[in-house]
N, C-alpha and C positions, 0 to 999 in steps of 0.2 A: 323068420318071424321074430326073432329073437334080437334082431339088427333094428326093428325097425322105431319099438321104442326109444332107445336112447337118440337115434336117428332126430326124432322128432324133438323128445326133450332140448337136445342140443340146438334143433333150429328153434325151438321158443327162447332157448335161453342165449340166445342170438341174435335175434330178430329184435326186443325190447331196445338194447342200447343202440343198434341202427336207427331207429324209430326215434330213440332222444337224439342223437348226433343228428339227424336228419332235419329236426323241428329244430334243434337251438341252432343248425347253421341257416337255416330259413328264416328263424324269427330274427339272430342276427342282421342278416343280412336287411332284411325290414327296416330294423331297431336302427340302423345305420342311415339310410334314406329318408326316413319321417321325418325328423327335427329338422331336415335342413328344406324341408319342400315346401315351406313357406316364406322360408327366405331366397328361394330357388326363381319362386314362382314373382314376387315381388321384384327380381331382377329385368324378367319379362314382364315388367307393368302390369302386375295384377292387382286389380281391387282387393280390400277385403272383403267382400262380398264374396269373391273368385277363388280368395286361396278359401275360407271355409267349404265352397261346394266343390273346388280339387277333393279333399277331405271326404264330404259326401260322396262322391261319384264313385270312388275306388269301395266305400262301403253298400252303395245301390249293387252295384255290379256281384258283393259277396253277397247280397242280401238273394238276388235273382238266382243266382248262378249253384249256391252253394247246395241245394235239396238237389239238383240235376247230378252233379258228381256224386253225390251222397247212392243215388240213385243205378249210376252207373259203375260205383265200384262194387256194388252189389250183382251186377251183372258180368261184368269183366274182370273184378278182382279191386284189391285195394294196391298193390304196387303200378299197373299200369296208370293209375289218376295221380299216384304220387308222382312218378316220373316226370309225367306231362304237366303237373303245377310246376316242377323243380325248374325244367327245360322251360317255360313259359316266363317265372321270374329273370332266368339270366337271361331271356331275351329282355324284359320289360326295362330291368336294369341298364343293359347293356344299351337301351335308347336313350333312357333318361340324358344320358350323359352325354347324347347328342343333340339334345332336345334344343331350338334356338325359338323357339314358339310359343307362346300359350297355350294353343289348340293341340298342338303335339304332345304338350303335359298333361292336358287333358284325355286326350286318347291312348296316351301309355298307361297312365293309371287306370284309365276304364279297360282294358286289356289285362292290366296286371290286375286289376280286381277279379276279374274273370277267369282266369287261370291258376290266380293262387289257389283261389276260395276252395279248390279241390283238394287241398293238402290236410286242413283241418280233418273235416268229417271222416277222409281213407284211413288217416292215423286212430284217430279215436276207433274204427271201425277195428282197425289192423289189432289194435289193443286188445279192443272185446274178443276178436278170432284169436287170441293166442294167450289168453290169462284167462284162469279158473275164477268162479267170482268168488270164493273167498281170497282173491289176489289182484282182483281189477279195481281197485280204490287205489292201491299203491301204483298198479301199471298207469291208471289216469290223471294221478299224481304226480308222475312223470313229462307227461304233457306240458304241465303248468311248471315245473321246475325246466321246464328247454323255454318256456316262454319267460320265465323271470331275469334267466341266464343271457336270453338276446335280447331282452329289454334294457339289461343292467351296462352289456359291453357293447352292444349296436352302439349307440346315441354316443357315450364316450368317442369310440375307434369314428365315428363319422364327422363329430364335432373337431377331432385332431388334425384328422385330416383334410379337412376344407379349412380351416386355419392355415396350416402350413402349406398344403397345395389346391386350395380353392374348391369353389364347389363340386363341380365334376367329379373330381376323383376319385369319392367316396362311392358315385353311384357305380364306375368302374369295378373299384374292389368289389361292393356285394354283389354283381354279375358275376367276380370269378369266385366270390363263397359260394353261390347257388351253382355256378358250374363245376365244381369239386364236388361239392353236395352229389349234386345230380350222377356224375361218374360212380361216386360210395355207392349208391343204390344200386344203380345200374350191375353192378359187381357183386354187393354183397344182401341185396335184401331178398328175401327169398318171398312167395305169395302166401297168403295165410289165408283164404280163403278157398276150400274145396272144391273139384272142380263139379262133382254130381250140384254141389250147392249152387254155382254159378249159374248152372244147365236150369236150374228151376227158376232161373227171374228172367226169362225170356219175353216178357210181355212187352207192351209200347213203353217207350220212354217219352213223356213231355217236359216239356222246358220249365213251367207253371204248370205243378200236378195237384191242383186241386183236392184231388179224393186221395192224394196221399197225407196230406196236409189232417183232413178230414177223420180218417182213419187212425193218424196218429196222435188223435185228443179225442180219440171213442171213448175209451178209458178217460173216465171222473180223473184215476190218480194222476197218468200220466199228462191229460189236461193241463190240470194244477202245476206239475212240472214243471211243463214249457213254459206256463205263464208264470211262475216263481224266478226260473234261468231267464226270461224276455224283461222282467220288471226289474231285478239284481242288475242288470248286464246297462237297463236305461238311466236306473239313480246313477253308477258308476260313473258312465260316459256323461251325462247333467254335470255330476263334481267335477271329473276330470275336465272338461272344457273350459273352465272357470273359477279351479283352485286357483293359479297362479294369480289370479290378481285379486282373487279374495284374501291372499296372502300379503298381498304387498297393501290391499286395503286395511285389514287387522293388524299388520305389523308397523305400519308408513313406512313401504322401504320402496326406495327406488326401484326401479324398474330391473337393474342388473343386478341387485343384491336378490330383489325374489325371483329370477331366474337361477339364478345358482341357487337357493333353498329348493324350490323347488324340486331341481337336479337331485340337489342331496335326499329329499322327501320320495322320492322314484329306486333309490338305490336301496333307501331303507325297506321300500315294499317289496323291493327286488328279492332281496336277501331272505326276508320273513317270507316269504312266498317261496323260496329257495328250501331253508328249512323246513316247513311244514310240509309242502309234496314230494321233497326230494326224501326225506326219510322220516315223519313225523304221520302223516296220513293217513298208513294204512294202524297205526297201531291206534291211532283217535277212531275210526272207524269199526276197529274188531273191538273198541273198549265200550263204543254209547250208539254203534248202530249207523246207516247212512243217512235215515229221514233224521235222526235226533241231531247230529252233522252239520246238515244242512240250517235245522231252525235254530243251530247254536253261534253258525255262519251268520243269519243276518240277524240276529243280537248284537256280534260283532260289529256289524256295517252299520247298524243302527247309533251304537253309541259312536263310534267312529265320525258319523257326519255330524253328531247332537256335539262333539268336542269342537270340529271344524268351525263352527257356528259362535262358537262363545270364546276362545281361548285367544290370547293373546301374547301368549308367548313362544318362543322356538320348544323348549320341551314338552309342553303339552304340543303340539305341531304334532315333533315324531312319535310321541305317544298315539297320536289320531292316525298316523301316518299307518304305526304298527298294528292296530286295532283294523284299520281298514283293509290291508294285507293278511291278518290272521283269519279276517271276514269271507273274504273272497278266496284264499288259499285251504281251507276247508272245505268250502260250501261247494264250489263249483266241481273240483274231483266226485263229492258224493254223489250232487246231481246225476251226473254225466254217468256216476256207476250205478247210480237207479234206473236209469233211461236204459241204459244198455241192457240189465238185468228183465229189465220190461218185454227185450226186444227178441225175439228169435233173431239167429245168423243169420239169417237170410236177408234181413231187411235192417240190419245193425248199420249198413253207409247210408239207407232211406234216414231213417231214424236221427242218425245224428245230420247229415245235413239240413231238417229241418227244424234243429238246433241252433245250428248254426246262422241259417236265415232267420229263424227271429231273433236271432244276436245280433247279426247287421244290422238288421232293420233298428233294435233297439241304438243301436251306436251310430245310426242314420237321425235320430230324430231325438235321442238324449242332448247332445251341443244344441240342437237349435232349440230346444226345449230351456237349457242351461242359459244360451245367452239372452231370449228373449227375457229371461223372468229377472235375472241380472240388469238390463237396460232398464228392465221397466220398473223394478221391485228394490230394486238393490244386492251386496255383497252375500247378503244369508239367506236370501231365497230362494236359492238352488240349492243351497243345504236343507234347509225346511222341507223344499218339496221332495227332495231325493226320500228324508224321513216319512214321512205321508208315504210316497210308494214303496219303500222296503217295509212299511208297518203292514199295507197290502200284501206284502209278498211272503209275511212271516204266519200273516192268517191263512193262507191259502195252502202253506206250506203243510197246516195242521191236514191235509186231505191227502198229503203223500203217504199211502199204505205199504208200510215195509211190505217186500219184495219176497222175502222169507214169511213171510204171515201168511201173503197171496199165494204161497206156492203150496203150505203145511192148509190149506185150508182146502184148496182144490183135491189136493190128496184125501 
């Protein structure tokens, strides 16, 4: 008996930096493929019409897919869905780079939407089964510092090398980081989910679970949640579709000078997004609380797009830049540690992957929301509106009931 706690400690305090290694060589590997799949796709005579819904298709596919995993890492554990996202990527990868079609880039992305989308929800899930909650704002923290780390070196490492050796090869390398990746696990990640727990979600699995959906907006707070993380996640993707040339409109720069700001404007969110979840976090969170977090998060995002909208120079830029990073590098860890705190173990991968599907969904339908009101409205209207839904998102926020209230109150 006396073996078996440290036994355990050990594998918690083990299992975390596999869980980051794991995501920041997955998001790398991402990070590395994205930037170039429009100019990929463009080589194969693709419309722009075509390369945006490349775009959409890989995020439908997360939107559908990702409550299903969510679902069944709850019944079979959270490492066998990691596996099978890792082993799915190096395959998706590994075709890209064969790809001499349209239709084939299309079908590997919807594939690879399919198979990643499993990775998200099992980690988050993996997190909550092995951090105490006065510790799971910093574990979820984690998450977003592996996402800012393969956002910051992807796009770089993929940009150099289709330079110097053409397209292709980049999407070679991140098959063999996802196939490395996938080996680490396979070796070192141990399952963090119980087995008596597992044994209790034997019930049907469906693809579109409705009454899971249903069930996990019963709860007023957590409701408000999802639609607080759905509304956040749809302003973001609105700006992001349509900074760069709200950039080059407010600045009058060429086309290749606001690409490279741009660049520069992503490395800076990278980093602030680096610091805050990688060790900033959890001590914001033990100091004003998760709900208070969150509604100081889209304060941030709010003046963030309110600077976008008016500034006209490069320092105000990264100032909006930094502000929109502090925004989203706060808010989303709290979320994500409210929800989970919501959640009993058992149903902690249900839970976040229908998170995670209204996250696609929101990054399905934020660009086309961005660009129509950009055609038709102009440079600041997708800031405006982004403002309009985060001002929704900050009111609604007021309905998230600390987690610790709900629990001292039940008692």
């Amino acid at each position: 008996m006396t073996n078996v706690i440290p036994k355990e400690k050990k594998r918690r305090k083990i299992a975390i930096p596999i869980i980051f290694m794991t995501l920041f060589l997955d998001l790398m590997g991402f990070g590395i493929v994205l930037p170039l799949l429009p100019l990929y796709a463009k080589q194969l005579h693709a419309s722009y019409n075509q390369v945006g819904a490349l775009t959409t298709a890989y995020a439908m596919m997360e939107f559908i897919f990702a409550p299903l995993w969510g679902r069944l890492s709850d019944r079979y554990g959270r490492r066998p869905l990691i596996l099978l996202s890792l082993s799915g990527s190096t395959l998706a990868f590994a075709v890209l780079g064969f790809s001499w079609s349209l239709w084939m880039l299309f079908l590997v992305r919807a594939i690879g939407g399919i198979l990643s989308s499993a990775s998200l929800p099992a980690a988050q899930a993996y997190i909550a089964d092995t951090t105490t909650p006065e510790t799971r704002a910093k574990g979820m923290g984690m998450i977003g510092a592996a996402f800012g780390l393969g956002f910051i070196f992807g796009p770089f490492i993929g940009g150099t090398l289709s330079y110097y050796f053409g397209f292709q090869t980049p999407f070679f390398v991140a098959a063999a980081l996802c196939f490395g990746n996938f080996l680490m696990a396979l070796a070192f990640l141990p399952e963090s989910l119980k087995p008596e727990t597992r044994e209790g979600n034997r019930g049907p699995v469906r693809l579109i679970d409705v009454k899971a959906l249903l069930d996990s907006v019963k709860s007023p707070a957590v409701g408000a949640l999802l639609a607080v993380m759905a509304l956040s996640t749809f302003a973001f993707a609105n700006l992001q579709s349509m900074w760069v040339f709200t950039l080059q409109s407010a600045l009058h720069l060429p086309s290749e000078q606001a690409a490279r700001l741009y660049g520069y404007l992503l490395a800076v969110i990278g980093l602030v997004v680096i610091i805050i979840q990688g060790g900033l976090i959890g001590r914001i969170v033990r100091r004003f609380g998760e709900e208070m977090t969150v509604r100081g998060g889209m304060v941030f995002l709010i003046l963030a797009f309110g600077l976008i909208t008016i500034v006209k120079s490069y320092p105000m830029m990264i100032l909006a830049a930094a502000l929109l990073a502090a925004g989203r590098g706060v808010s989303d860890p709290a979320m994500t540690t409210i929800l989970s705190k919501r959640s009993v173990q058992s149903s902690q991968g249900s839970i976040m992957g229908v998170a995670q599907s209204l996250g696609s969904l929101s990054r399905v339908l934020g660009p086309l929301w961005g660009g129509f009101l950009f055609q038709h409205y102009g440079p600041a209207s997708p800031m405006v509106s982004g403002i309009i839904v985060l001002l929704a998102g900050l009111a609604l926020s007021l309905r998230i009931e600390s987690p610790h209230l709900h629990m001292e109150s039940a008692v």
